[in-house]
C-alpha positions as CSV (number, residue, x, y, z in Angstrom):
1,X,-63.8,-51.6,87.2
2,X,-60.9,-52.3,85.2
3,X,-61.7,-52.0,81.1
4,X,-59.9,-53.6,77.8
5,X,-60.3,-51.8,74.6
6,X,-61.8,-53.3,71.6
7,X,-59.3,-52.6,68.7
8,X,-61.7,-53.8,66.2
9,X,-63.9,-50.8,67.1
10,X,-61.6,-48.6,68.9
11,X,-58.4,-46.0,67.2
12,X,-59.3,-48.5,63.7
13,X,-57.3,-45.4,61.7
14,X,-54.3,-46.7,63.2
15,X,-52.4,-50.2,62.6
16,X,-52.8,-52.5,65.4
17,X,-49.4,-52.0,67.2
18,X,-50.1,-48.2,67.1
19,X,-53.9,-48.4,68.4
20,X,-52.3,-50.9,71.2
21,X,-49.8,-47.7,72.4
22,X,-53.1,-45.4,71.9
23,X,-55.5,-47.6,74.6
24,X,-52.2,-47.8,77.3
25,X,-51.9,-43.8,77.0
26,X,-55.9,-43.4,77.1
27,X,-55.6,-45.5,80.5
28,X,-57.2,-49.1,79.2
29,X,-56.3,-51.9,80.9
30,X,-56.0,-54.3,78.3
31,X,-56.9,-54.9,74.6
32,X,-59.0,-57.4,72.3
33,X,-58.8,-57.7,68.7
34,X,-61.0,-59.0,65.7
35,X,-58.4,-60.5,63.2
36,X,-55.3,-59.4,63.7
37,X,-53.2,-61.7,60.9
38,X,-52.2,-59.0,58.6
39,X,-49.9,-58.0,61.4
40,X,-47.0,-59.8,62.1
41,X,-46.8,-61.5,65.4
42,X,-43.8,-59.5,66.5
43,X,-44.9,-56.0,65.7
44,X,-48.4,-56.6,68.1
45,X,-46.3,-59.0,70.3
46,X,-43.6,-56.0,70.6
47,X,-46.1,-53.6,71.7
48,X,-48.0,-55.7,74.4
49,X,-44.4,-56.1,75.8
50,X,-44.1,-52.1,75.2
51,X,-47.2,-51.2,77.2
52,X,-47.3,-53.9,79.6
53,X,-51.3,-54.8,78.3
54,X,-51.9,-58.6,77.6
55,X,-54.5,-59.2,74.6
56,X,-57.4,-60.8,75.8
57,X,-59.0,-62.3,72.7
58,X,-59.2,-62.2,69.6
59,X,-61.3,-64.2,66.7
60,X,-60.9,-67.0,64.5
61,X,-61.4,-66.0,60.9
62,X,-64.8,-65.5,59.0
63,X,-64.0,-67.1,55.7
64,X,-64.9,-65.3,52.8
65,X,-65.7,-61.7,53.5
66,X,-66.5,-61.1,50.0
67,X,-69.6,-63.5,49.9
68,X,-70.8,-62.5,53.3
69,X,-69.6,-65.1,55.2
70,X,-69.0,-64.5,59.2
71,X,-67.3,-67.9,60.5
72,X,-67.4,-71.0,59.9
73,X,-67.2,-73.4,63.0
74,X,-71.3,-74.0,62.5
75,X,-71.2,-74.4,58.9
76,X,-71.7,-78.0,57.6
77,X,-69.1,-79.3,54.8
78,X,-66.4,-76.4,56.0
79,X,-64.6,-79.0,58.5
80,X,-61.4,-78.2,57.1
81,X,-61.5,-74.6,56.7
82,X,-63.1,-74.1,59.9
83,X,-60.4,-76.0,61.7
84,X,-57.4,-74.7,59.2
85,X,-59.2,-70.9,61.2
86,X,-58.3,-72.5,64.6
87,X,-54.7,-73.6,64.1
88,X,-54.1,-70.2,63.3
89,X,-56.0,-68.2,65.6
90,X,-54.4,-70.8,68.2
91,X,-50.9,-70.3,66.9
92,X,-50.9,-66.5,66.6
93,X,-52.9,-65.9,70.5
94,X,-50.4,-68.4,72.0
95,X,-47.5,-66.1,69.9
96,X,-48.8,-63.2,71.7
97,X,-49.9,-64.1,75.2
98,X,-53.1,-63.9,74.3
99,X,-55.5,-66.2,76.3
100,X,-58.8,-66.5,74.7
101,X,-60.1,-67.5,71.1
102,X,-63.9,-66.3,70.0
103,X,-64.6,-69.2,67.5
104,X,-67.1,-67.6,65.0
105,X,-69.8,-69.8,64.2
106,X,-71.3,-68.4,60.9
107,X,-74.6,-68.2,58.9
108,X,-76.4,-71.1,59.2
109,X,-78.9,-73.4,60.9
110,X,-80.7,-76.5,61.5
111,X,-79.0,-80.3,62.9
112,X,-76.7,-80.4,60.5
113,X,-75.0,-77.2,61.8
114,X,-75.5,-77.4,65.6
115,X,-73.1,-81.1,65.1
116,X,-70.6,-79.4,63.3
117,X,-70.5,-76.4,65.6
118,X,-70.2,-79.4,68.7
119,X,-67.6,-81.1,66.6
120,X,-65.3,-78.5,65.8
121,X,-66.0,-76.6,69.1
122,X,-64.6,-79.7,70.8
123,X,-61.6,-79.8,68.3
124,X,-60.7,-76.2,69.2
125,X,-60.8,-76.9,72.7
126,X,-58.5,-79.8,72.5
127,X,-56.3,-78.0,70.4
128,X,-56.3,-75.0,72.9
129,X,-56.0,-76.6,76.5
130,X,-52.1,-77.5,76.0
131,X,-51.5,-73.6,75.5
132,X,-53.8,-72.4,78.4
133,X,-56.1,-71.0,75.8
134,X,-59.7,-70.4,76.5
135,X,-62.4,-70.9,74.0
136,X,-65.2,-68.5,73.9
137,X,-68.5,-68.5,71.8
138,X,-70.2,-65.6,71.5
139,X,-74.4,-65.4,70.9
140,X,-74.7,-62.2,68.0
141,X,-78.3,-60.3,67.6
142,X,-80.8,-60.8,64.4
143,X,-80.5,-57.1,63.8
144,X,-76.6,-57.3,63.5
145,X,-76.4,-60.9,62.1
146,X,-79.6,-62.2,60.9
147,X,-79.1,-66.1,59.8
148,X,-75.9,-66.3,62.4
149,X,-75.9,-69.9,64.1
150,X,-75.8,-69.0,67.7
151,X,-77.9,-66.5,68.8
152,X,-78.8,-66.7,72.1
153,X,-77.4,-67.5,75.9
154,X,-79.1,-70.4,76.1
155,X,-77.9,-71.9,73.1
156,X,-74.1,-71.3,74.4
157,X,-75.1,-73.4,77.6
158,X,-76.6,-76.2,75.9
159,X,-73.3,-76.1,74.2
160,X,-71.2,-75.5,77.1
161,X,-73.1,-78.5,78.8
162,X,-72.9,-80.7,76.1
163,X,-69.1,-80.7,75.3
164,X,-67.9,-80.6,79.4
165,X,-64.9,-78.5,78.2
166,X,-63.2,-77.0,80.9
167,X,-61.9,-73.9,79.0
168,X,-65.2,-73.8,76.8
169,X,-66.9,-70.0,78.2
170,X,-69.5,-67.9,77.1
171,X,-68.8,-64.2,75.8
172,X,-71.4,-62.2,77.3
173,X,-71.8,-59.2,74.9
174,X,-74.1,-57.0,76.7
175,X,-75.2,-55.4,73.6
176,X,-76.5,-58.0,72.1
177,X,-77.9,-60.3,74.7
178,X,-79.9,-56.5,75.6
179,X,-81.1,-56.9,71.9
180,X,-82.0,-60.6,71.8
181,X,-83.0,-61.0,75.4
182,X,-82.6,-58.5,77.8
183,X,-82.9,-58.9,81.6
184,X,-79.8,-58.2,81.7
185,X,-79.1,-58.6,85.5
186,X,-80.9,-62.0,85.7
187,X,-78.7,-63.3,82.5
188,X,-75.6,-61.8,84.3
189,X,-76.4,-63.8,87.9
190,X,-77.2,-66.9,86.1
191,X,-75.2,-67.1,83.9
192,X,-71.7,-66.0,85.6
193,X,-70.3,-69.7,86.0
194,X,-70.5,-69.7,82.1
195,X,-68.7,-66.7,81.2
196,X,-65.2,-66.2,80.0
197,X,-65.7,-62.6,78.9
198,X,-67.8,-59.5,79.1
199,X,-68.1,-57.3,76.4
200,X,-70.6,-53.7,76.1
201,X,-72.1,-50.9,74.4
202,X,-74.4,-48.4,74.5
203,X,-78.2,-50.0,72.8
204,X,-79.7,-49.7,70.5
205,X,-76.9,-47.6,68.8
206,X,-73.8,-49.6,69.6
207,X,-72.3,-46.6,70.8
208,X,-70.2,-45.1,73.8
209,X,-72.1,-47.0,77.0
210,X,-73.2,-43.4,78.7
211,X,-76.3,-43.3,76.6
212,X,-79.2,-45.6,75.3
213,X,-81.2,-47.9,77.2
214,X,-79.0,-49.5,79.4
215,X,-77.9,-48.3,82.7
216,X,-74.1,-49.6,83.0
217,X,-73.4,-47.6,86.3
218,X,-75.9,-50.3,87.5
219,X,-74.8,-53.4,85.1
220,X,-71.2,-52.6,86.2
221,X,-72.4,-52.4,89.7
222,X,-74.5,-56.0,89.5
223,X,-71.1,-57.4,87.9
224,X,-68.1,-56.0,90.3
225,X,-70.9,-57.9,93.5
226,X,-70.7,-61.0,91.5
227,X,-66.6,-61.1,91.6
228,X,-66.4,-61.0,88.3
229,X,-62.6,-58.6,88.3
230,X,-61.8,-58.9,84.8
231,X,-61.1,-56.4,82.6
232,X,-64.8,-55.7,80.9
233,X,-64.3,-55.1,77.1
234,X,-65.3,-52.1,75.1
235,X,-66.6,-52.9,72.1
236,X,-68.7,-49.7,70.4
237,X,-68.8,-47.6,67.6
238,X,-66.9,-44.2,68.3
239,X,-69.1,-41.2,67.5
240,X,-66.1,-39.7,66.2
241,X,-61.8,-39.6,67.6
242,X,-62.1,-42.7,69.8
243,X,-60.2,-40.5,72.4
244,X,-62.7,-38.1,72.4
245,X,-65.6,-40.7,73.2
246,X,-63.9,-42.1,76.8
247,X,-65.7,-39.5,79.3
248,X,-67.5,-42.6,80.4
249,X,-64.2,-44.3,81.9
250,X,-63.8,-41.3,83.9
251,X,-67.8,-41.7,85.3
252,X,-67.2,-45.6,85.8
């Protein structure tokens, strides 16, 4: 298995271009941010070139932080602002090699949000397939997110179905289809012509995958026989120095 570290989780003491140098020396494979704009593109596009790693992905913005907002794609009357989020999480992934843009959909619910979600999803597709971009939605728990728009697989693949974009995927975040759904081996064999990216943690705890209530050496297993050989993306909390929480890399 090959593994990309989550920098929105992972060495989060250090700025982005340092925590990039940190996951090549810990033997990663990759990385994946949150929201890296507070760094210029040259400093994080400098060391991808350093280290050799490509980014992987990386989110659109979640608005304002202050009032609890958590994206905006899915929120009716935010058109602009949602799609102002795009551009730049277009412009600064295609300024860094980076291949993949998690549109955040936000709090919300009901008609009126699942045809904005369609509309600007379909926006940030077009705007992405001249750069070789991928767009990725990603389904978030009720314990995590309560009130967030898309919240389970299905919902990405009515989506996915609805729009016919070729580079629309589904993030497959272990963690929280475990919490939502579970099955976990079914959702990864049905689901595989959907996805775009894999991301995991331990549950219920978020942690390092070597404890809680999923068994990775066997979701790893079920997900190397399906040829999925992308980098898989570790997204957990630390339970302390990020460095001294990677004994599982070594068991996987």
């Amino acid at each position: 298995m090959r593994f990309s570290a989550n920098l929105g989780f992972l060495w989060t003491e250090l700025p982005l271009p340092d925590a990039i140098h940190a996951a090549k020396a810990a033997g990663f494979d990759a990385v994946e941010c949150h929201w890296p704009y507070a760094i210029p593109v040259a400093d994080v596009r400098r060391a991808l070139d350093d280290t050799g790693l490509q980014m992987l992905g990386l989110n659109t913005t979640r608005g304002d932080v202050s009032a609890g907002e958590n994206g905006l794609a899915a929120v009716p009357g935010r058109t602009k602002e949602a799609r102002a989020a795009i551009d730049d999480a277009i412009a600064y992934a295609s300024a860094i090699g980076c291949k993949a843009v998690h549109v955040m959909a936000g709090f919300s619910s009901g008609p009126e949000a699942h045809k904005a979600f369609v509309a600007n999803l379909d926006y940030a597709c077009e705007q992405a397939a001249p750069q070789g971009i991928t767009i990725l939605i990603e389904p978030l728990n009720r314990y995590d997110a309560p009130g967030y728009f898309l919240t389970m697989t299905a919902q990405a693949v009515d989506l996915i179905d609805t729009l016919h974009a070729p580079n629309l995927k589904l993030m497959f975040d272990c963690y929280h289809v475990q919490l939502a759904e579970g099955d976990l081996t079914r959702k990864l064999e049905n689901l595989m012509p959907y996805i775009g990216h894999i991301q995991f943690a331990s549950v219920p705890d978020r942690g390092p995958p070597n404890t809680g209530e999923v068994n990775y050496g066997h979701i790893f297993g079920v997900i190397d026989a399906l040829g999925y050989n992308k980098p898989l993306g570790a997204e957990y909390r630390p339970t302390g120095p990020t460095d001294k929480t990677l004994s599982w890399m070594h068991r996987f």
